[in-house]
C-alpha positions in Angstrom: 11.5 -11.9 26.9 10.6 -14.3 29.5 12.8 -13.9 32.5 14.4 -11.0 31.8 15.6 -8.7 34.2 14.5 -5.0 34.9 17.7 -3.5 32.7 17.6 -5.9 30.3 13.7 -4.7 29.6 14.7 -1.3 29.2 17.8 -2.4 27.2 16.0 -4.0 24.6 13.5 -1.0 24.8 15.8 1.3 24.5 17.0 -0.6 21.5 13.8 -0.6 19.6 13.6 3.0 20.2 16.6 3.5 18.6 15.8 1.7 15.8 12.5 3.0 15.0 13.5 6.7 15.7 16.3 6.1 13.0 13.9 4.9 10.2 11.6 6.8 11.2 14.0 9.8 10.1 14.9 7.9 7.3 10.8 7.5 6.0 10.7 11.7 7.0 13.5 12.4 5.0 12.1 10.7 1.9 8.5 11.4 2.7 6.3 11.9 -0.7 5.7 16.7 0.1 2.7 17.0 -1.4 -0.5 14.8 -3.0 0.5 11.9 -5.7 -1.5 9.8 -8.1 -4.8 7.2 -7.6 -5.4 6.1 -4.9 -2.9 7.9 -2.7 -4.7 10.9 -3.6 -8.0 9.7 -2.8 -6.5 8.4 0.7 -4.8 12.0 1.0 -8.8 13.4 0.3 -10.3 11.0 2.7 -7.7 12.4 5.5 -9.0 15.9 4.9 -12.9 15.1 4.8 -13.0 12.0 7.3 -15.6 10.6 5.1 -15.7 6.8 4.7 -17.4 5.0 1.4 -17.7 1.7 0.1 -15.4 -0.2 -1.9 -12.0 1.2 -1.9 -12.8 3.9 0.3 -13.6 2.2 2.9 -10.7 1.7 5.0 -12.5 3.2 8.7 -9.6 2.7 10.9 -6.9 4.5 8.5 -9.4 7.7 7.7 -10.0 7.7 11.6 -6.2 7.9 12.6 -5.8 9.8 9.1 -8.0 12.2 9.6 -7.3 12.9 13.5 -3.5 13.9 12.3 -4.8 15.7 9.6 -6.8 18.5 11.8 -4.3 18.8 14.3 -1.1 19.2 12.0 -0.8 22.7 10.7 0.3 20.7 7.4 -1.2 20.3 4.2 -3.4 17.3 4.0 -1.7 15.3 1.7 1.3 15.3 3.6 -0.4 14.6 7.0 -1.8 11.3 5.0 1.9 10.5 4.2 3.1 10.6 7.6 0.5 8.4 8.9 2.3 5.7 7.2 5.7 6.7 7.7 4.8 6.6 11.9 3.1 3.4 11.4 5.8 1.8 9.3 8.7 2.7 12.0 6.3 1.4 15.0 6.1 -1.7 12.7 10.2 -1.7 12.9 10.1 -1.2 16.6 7.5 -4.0 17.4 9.7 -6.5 14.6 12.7 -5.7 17.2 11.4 -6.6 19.8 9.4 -9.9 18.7 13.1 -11.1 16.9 15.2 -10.1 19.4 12.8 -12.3 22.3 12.6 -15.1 19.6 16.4 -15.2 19.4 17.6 -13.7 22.6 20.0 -11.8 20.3 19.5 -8.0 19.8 22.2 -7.7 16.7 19.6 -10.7 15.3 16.4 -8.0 15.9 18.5 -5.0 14.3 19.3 -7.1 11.0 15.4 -8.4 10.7 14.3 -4.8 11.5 16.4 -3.1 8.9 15.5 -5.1 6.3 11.9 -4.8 6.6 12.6 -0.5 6.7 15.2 -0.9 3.8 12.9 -3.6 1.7 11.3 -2.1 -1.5 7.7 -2.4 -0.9 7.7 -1.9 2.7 9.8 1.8 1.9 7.6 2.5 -1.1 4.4 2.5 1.3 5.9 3.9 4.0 6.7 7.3 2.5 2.9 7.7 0.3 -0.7 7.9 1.6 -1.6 3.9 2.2 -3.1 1.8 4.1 -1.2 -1.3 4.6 2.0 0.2 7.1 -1.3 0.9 9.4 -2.5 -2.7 8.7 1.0 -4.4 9.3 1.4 -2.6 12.7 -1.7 -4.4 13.8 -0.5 -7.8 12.3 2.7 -7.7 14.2 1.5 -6.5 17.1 -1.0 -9.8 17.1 2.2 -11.7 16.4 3.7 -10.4 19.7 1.1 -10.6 21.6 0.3 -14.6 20.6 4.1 -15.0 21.1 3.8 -13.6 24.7 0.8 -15.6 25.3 3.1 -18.4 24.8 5.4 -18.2 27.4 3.3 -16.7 29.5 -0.5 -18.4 29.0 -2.4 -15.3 30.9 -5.8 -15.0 29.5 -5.1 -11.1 28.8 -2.9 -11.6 26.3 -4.9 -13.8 24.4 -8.0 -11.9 24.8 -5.8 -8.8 23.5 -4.4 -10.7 20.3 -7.7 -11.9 19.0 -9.6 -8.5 19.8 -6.9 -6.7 17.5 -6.9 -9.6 15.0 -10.6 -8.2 14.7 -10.4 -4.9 15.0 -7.0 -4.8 12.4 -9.6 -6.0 9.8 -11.1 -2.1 9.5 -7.4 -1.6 8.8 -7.6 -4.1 5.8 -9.2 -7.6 4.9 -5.5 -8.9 4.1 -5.7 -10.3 7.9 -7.9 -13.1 6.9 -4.9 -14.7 5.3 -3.8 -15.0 8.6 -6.7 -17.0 10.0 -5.5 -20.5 9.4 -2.2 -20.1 11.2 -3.9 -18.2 14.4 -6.4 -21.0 14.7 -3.4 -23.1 14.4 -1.6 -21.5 17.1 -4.9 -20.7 19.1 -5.4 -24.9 19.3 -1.4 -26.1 19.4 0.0 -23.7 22.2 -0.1 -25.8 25.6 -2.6 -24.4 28.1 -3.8 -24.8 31.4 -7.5 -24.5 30.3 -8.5 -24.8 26.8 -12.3 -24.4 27.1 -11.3 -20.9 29.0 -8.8 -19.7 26.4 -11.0 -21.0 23.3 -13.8 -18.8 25.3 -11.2 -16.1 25.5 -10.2 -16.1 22.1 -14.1 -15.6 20.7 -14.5 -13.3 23.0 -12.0 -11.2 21.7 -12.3 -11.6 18.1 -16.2 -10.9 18.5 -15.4 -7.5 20.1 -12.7 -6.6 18.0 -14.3 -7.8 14.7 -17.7 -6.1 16.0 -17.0 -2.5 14.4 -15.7 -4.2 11.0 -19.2 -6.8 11.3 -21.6 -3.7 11.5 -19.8 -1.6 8.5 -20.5 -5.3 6.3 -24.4 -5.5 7.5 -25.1 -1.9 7.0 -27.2 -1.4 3.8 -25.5 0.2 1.0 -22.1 0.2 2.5 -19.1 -1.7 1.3 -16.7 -4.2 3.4 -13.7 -2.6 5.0 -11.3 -2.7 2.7 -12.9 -4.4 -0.5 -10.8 -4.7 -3.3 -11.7 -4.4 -6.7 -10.0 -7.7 -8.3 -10.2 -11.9 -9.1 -9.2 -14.7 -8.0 -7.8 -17.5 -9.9 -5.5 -20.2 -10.0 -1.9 -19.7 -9.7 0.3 -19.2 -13.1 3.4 -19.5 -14.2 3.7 -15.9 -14.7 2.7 -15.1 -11.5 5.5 -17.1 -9.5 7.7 -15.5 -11.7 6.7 -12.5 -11.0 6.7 -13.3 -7.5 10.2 -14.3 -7.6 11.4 -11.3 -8.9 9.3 -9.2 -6.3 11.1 -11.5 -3.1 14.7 -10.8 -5.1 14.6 -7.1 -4.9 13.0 -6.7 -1.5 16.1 -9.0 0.2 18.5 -8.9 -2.1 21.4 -10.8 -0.8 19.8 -11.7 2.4 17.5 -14.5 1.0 20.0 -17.2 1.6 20.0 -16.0 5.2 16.3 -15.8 5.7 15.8 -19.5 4.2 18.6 -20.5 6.7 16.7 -19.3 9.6 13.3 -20.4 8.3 15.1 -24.0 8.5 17.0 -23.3 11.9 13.7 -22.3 13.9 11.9 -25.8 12.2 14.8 -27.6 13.9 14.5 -25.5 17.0 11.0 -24.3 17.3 8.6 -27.0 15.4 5.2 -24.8 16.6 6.5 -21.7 15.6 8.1 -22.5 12.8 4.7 -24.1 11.3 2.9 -20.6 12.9 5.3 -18.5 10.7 5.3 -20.8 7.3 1.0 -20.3 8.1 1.2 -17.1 8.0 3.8 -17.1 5.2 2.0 -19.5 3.0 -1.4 -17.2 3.7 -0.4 -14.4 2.3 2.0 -15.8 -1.1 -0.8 -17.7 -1.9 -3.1 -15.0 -2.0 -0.7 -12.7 -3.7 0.2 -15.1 -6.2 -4.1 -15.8 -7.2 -5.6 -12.3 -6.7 -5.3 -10.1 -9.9 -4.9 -7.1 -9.4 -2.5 -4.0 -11.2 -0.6 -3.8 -7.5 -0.6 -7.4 -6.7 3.2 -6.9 -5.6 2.0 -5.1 -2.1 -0.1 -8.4 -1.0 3.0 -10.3 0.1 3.7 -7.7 2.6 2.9 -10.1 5.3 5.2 -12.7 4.0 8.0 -10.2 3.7 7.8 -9.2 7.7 7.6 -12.9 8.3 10.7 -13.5 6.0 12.3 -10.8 8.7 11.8 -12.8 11.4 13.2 -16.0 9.4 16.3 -13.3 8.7 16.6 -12.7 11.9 16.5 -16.5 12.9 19.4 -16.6 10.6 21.4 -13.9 11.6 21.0 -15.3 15.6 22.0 -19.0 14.3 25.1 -17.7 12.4 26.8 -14.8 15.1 26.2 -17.2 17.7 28.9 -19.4 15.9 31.3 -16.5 15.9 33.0 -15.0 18.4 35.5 -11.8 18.9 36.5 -10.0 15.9 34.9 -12.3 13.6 31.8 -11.6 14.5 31.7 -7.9 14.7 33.2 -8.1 11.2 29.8 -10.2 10.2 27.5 -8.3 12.2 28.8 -4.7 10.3 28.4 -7.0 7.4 24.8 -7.9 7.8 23.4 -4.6 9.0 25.4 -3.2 5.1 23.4 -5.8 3.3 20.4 -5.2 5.1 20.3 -1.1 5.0 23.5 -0.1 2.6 22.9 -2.1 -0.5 19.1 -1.6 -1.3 19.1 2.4 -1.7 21.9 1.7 -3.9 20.3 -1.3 -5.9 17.0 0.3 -6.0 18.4 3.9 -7.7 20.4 2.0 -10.0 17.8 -0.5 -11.1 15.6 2.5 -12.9 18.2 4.0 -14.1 19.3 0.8 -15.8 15.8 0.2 -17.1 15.2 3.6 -18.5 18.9 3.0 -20.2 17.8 0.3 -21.9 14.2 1.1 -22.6 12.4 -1.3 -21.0 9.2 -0.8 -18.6 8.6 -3.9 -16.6 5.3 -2.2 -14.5 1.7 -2.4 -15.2 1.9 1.1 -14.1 0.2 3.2 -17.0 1.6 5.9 -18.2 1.1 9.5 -16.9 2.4 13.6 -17.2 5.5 13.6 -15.1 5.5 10.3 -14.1 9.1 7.7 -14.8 6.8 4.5 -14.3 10.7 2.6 -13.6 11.6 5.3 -11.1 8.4 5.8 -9.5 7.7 2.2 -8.8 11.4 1.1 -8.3 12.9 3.6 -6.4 11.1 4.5 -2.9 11.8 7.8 -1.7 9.1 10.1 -3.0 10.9 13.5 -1.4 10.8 16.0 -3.5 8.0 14.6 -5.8 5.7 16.5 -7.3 4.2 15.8 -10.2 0.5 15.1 -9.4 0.3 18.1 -8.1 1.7 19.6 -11.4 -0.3 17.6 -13.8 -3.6 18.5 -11.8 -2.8 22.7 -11.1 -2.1 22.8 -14.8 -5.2 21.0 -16.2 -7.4 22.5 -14.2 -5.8 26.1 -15.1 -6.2 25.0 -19.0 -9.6 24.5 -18.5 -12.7 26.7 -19.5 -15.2 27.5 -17.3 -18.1 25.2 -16.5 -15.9 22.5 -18.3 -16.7 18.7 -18.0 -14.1 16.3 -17.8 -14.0 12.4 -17.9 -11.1 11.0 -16.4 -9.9 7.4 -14.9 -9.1 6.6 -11.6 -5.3 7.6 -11.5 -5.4 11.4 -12.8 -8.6 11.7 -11.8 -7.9 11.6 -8.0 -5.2 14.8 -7.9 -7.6 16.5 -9.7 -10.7 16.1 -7.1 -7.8 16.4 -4.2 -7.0 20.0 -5.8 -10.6 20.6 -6.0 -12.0 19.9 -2.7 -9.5 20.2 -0.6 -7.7 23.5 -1.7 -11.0 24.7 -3.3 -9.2 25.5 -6.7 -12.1 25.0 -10.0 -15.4 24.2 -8.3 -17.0 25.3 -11.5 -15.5 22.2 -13.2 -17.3 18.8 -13.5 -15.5 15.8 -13.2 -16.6 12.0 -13.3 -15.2 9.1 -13.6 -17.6 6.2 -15.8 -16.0 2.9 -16.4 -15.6 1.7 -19.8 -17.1 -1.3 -21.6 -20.7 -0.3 -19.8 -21.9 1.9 -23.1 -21.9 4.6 -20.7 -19.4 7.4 -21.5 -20.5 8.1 -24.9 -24.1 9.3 -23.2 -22.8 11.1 -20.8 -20.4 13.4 -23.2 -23.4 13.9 -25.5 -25.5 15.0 -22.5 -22.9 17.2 -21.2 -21.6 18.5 -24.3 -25.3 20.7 -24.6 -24.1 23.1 -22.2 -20.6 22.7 -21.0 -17.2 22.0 -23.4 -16.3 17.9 -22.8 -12.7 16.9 -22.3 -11.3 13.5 -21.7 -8.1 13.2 -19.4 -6.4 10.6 -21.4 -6.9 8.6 -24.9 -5.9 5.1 -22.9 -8.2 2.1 -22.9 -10.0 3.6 -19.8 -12.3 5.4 -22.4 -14.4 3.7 -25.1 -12.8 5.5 -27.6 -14.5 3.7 -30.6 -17.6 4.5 -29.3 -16.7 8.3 -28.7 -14.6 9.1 -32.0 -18.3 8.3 -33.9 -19.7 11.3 -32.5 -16.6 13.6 -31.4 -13.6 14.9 -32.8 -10.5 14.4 -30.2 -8.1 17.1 -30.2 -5.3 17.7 -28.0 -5.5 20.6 -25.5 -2.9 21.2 -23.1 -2.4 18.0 -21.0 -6.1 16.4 -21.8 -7.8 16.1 -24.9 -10.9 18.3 -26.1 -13.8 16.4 -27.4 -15.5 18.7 -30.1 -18.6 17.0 -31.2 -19.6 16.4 -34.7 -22.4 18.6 -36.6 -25.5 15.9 -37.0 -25.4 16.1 -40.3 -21.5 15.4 -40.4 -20.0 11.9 -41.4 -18.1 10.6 -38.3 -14.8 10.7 -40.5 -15.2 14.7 -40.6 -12.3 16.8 -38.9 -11.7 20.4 -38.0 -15.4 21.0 -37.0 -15.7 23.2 -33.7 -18.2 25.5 -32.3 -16.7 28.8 -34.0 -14.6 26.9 -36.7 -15.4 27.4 -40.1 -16.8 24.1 -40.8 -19.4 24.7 -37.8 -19.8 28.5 -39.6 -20.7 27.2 -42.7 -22.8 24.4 -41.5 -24.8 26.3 -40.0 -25.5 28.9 -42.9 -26.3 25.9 -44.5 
């Protein structure tokens, strides 16, 4: 964007206007209505309450902005939570625009990187549900812009503005640290007038900025911003195939294009080109080593630098066009990068569910397709959270307990706290393997009737089905403990059957 002229600077606004009001109606129109499953329902919660925990729930910055939107939007909660992301995601398509398009001096270059970032899977899926990470990625691109602008123009503003969000985008999420290696890289390679003053700059700013996120790590009892629950380990096999398959569905046909790019700007643009593979590198590797169910959303970073590398691509090839031609490959281009992936991502489902093959981790749930859920991004229309957790907490009888994992367990208390609907019913999560559920549905089961959401190796169910009879009821399953002087192998005893009748004439 150096020496552009007062037009041109509202031209290319103008542009990235455009382009993020139009996904932006795109994330609205496919916005998830209502509150989903796990931790989009916590997130959804935390938006109405503005409480922040430890551990997972202890994302500051998102609940802040969350919850903010959330009071002043005459909007159900849940949805208020959605929208967050969908506004961060199109600002994140704006501020993609604009870097690409001053990287390549090409807008058409910055409306083919932008669209497919919007159109890409992952970036879509979270975009449209209660996350974190659209929120997250508008403060890693807007450190990318910022460095880049610090470039051609070394003022120390600039710099002290990149580093202070670099440390203030970590109470977004800790996924930034990835990033380290390549800002230090470009902190020490970028040619300034005075290093000791920039390096001074620099600290300054990622002091300041990290200060908020240092304080939430040293308070007692509290949990870093954004800790994940998860191991690290070396890369497998299984992994980068896994990882493979992730890169093919966000960019379809466009990979060719984006490695074409990545190789024009290392012939170009030598210091940037090793800034963006930093970055890059950062975040496969970690993606590739951490274990987690949703490993998948950890190359997010990579993905918006694979845009910029697209749009690299897309600059290198038009420019060696002219006239008709190259309209006919820009049209092209934009199809590929915002026609073919709605397309590819309804059929793929579709196709799965055909054959009968689940690919996810996803576990199963009431009024859940794991292949279309996960696959396909729009979430308008979608409400079967909410319909699992009205109905189970309408099935239940009063004062009941219920022990539940993480995933139904979050519509549930959304339902309950936020709309008020069955305060009279207990519900906990315990994690298995600890020998602690079994105590706790004994203790409970004195004065309240014990339920379990699911029979799914979240429960020790080897350890329960010694002292309780499971029976279905309704969506959840009743635990209906034995008579002490019952064998554990006895069925059909109940308080009021005719086994617990004659048991206790007995």
């Amino acid at each position: 964007m150096k020496g552009m002229n007062r037009r041109e600077l509202l031209t290319l606004a103008l542009h990235s206007l455009a382009i993020s009001g139009g996904v932006l109606l795109l994330y609205l129109a496919t916005l998830a209505p209502t509150v989903l499953w796990g931790d989009d329902a916590e997130f959804q919660r935390l938006a109405f309450t503005g409480r922040v925990g430890a551990g997972v729930r202890s994302y500051p910055l998102w609940v802040a902005v969350a919850h903010s939107l959330s009071r002043w939007l005459p909007a159900e909660a849940a949805w208020s939570a959605n929208l967050v992301s969908a506004l961060c995601a199109a600002l994140v398509v704006g501020v993609l625009f604009v870097l690409v398009s001053g990287l390549t001096h090409s807008r058409p270059a910055g409306w083919v990187a932008g669209l497919a970032l919007a159109f890409s899977h992952t970036f879509w899926l979270h975009a449209v549900r209660a996350e974190v990470y659209t929120l997250f990625l508008l403060g890693y691109v807007l450190v990318l812009a910022l460095l880049w602008g610090w470039r051609l123009r070394p003022a120390g503003g600039l710099l002290l503005a990149a580093f202070g969000l670099a440390g203030l985008t970590l109470l977004a999420h800790r996924l930034l640290l990835t990033a380290w290696p390549a800002l230090g890289y470009w902190l020490v390679r970028v040619p300034k007038p005075r290093p000791g003053r920039a390096y001074a700059l620099a600290l300054a700013g990622l002091l300041l900025g990290g200060l908020p996120f240092l304080l939430l790590v040293l308070l007692p009892g509290r949990g870093a911003a954004g800790e994940i629950e998860g191991e690290l380990g070396l890369v497998r096999l299984r992994d980068v195939g896994l990882g493979l398959g992730f890169w093919g569905y966000q960019f379809l046909f466009l990979l060719p294009l984006g490695v074409w790019g990545a190789w024009r700007q290392w012939r170009a643009d030598r210091p940037g080109a090793v800034f963006l593979g930093l970055l890059w590198g950062g975040s496969v590797l970690f993606a590739l080593s951490f274990r987690v169910n949703d490993q998948y959303v950890f190359y997010l970073p990579a993905y918006l630098v694979f845009a910029v590398w697209l749009g690299w691509g897309a600059a290198d090839w038009l420019a060696r066009l002219a006239g008709r031609a190259r309209a006919v490959w820009l049209v092209g281009l934009l199809l590929l990068a915002a026609g073919a992936p709605p397309l590819v991502y309804r059929l793929t489902p579709a196709a799965l569910n055909y054959l009968d093959l689940d690919l996810l981790p996803g576990r199963d749930v009431p009024y859940r397709d794991n292949n279309l859920f996960f696959l396909y991004p729009p979430k308008a229309g979608y409400d079967g959270a909410r319909r699992y957790a009205a109905e189970v907490l309408a099935s239940l009888p009063p004062d009941a307990a219920l022990l539940a994992d993480w995933t139904p367990l979050q519509p549930l208390l959304y339902l309950q706290v936020v709309e008020g609907v069955r305060p009279d019913v207990l519900l906990v999560q315990i994690h298995p393997g600890r020998g602690q559920q079994l105590p706790w549905l004994l203790a409970q089961s004195r004065t309240r009737p014990v339920f379990l959401a699911d029979l799914e190796r979240y429960y020790d169910l080897a350890e329960i089905e010694t002292r309780f009879e499971l029976l279905p009821y309704g969506l959840v399953y009743q635990a209906l403990p034995y008579p002490p002087s019952t064998p554990c192998t006895a069925v059909g005893w109940w308080p009021g059957s005719k086994a617990a009748t004659s048991t206790a004439r007995s």
